[in-house]
C-alpha positions in Angstrom: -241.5 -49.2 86.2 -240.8 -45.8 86.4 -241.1 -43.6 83.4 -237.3 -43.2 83.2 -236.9 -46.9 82.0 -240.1 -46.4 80.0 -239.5 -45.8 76.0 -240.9 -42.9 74.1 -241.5 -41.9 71.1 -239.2 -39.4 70.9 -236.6 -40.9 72.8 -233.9 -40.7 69.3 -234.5 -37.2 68.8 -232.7 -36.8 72.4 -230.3 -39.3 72.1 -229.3 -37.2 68.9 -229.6 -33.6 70.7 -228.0 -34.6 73.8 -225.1 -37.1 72.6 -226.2 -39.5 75.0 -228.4 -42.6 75.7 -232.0 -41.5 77.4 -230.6 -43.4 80.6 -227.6 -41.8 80.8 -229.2 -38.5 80.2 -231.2 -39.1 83.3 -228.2 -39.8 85.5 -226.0 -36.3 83.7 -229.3 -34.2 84.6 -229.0 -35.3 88.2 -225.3 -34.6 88.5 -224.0 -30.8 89.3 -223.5 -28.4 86.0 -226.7 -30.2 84.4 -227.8 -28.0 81.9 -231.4 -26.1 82.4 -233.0 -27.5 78.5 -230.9 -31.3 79.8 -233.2 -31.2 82.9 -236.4 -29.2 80.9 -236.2 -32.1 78.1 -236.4 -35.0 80.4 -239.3 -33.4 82.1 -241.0 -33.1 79.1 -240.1 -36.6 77.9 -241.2 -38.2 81.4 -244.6 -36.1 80.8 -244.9 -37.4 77.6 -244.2 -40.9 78.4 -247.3 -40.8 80.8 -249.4 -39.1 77.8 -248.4 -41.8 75.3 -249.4 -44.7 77.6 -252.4 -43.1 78.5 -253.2 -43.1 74.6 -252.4 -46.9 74.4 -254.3 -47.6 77.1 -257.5 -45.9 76.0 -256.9 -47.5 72.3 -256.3 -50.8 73.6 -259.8 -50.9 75.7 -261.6 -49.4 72.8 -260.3 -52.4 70.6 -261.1 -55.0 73.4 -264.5 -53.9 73.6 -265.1 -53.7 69.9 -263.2 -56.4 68.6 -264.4 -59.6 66.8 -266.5 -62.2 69.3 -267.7 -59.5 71.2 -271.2 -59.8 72.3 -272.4 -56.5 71.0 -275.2 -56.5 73.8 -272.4 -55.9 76.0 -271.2 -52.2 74.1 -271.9 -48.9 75.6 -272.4 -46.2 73.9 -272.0 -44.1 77.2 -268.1 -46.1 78.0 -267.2 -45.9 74.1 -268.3 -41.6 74.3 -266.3 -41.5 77.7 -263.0 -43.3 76.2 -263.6 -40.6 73.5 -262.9 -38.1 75.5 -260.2 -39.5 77.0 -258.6 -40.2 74.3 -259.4 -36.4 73.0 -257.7 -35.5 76.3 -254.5 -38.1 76.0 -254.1 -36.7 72.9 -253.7 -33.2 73.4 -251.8 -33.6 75.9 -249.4 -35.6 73.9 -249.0 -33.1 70.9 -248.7 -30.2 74.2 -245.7 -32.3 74.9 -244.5 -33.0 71.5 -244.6 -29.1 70.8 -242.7 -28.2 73.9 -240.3 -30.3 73.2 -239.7 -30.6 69.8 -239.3 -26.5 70.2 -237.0 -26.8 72.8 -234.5 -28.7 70.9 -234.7 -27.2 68.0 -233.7 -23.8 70.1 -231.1 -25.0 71.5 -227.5 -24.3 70.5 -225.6 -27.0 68.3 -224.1 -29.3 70.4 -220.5 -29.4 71.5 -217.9 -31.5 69.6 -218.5 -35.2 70.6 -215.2 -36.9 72.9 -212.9 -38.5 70.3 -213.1 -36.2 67.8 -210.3 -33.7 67.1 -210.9 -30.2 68.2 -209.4 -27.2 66.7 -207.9 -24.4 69.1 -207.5 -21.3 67.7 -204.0 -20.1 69.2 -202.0 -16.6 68.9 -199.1 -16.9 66.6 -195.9 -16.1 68.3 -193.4 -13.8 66.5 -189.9 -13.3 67.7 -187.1 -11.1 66.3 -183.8 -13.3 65.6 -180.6 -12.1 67.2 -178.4 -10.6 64.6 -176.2 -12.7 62.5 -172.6 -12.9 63.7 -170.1 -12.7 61.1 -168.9 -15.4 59.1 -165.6 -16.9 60.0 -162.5 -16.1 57.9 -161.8 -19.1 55.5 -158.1 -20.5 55.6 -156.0 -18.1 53.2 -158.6 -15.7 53.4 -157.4 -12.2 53.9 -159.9 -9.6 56.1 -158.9 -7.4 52.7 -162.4 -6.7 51.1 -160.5 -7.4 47.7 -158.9 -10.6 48.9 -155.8 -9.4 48.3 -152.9 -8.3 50.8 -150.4 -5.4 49.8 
């Protein structure tokens, strides 16, 4: 499984930044126009992915060889001071991730309006001048006599 398909633990935080499922996300930073902090964040994640199952794996081997019914003849101090460092290693490299990440997000710009909601155009207001106002037409038994009145 590749670590595209693989879950992380951060894997809401760029469903939220992006708009997108993380799949999806992966198929858009392939596609021309991809954004440069699309293609950065899914490199990060995909790093990350490999840290945090490095950091399960060391934690799950250190339980196994601790755990109850172990025959305690059969710890190391050597393999447990080895997985130490592993996991001090794992880690690190995990929060190095995190960090990168989590900044680059958080300096991104705000994301765009999401399809389906309304978006507001600004637009010019057009003014036009009305053509004059022709006369009114004479009424019946209405004289053109400003008094209304013929002599």
């Amino acid at each position: 499984m590749t670590v595209t398909k693989r879950p992380s633990s951060q894997d809401a935080l760029l469903e939220e930044a992006f708009g997108a499922p993380v799949h999806q996300l992966y198929v858009a930073a392939t596609m021309p126009g991809a954004s440069a902090a699309l293609r950065r964040a899914l490199e990060l994640r995909s790093f990350l992915v490999l840290a945090e199952e490095q950091v399960v794996l060391v934690r799950d081997r250190v339980h196994q060889a601790t755990g109850p019914g172990r025959d305690l003849g059969e710890l190391s101090a050597d393999a447990l001071r080895s997985d130490a460092q592993w996991m001090d290693a794992a880690l690190s490299a995990r929060d190095g991730y995190l960090t990168a990440l989590t900044g680059l997000i958080r300096s991104m710009p705000p994301p765009a309006p999401a399809a389906g909601r309304p978006v507001e155009f600004t637009q010019a207001r057009i003014t036009t001048t009305l053509p004059p106002v022709a006369p009114a037409p004479i009424r019946a038994g209405a004289t053109g006599h400003p008094a209304g009145k013929v002599r």
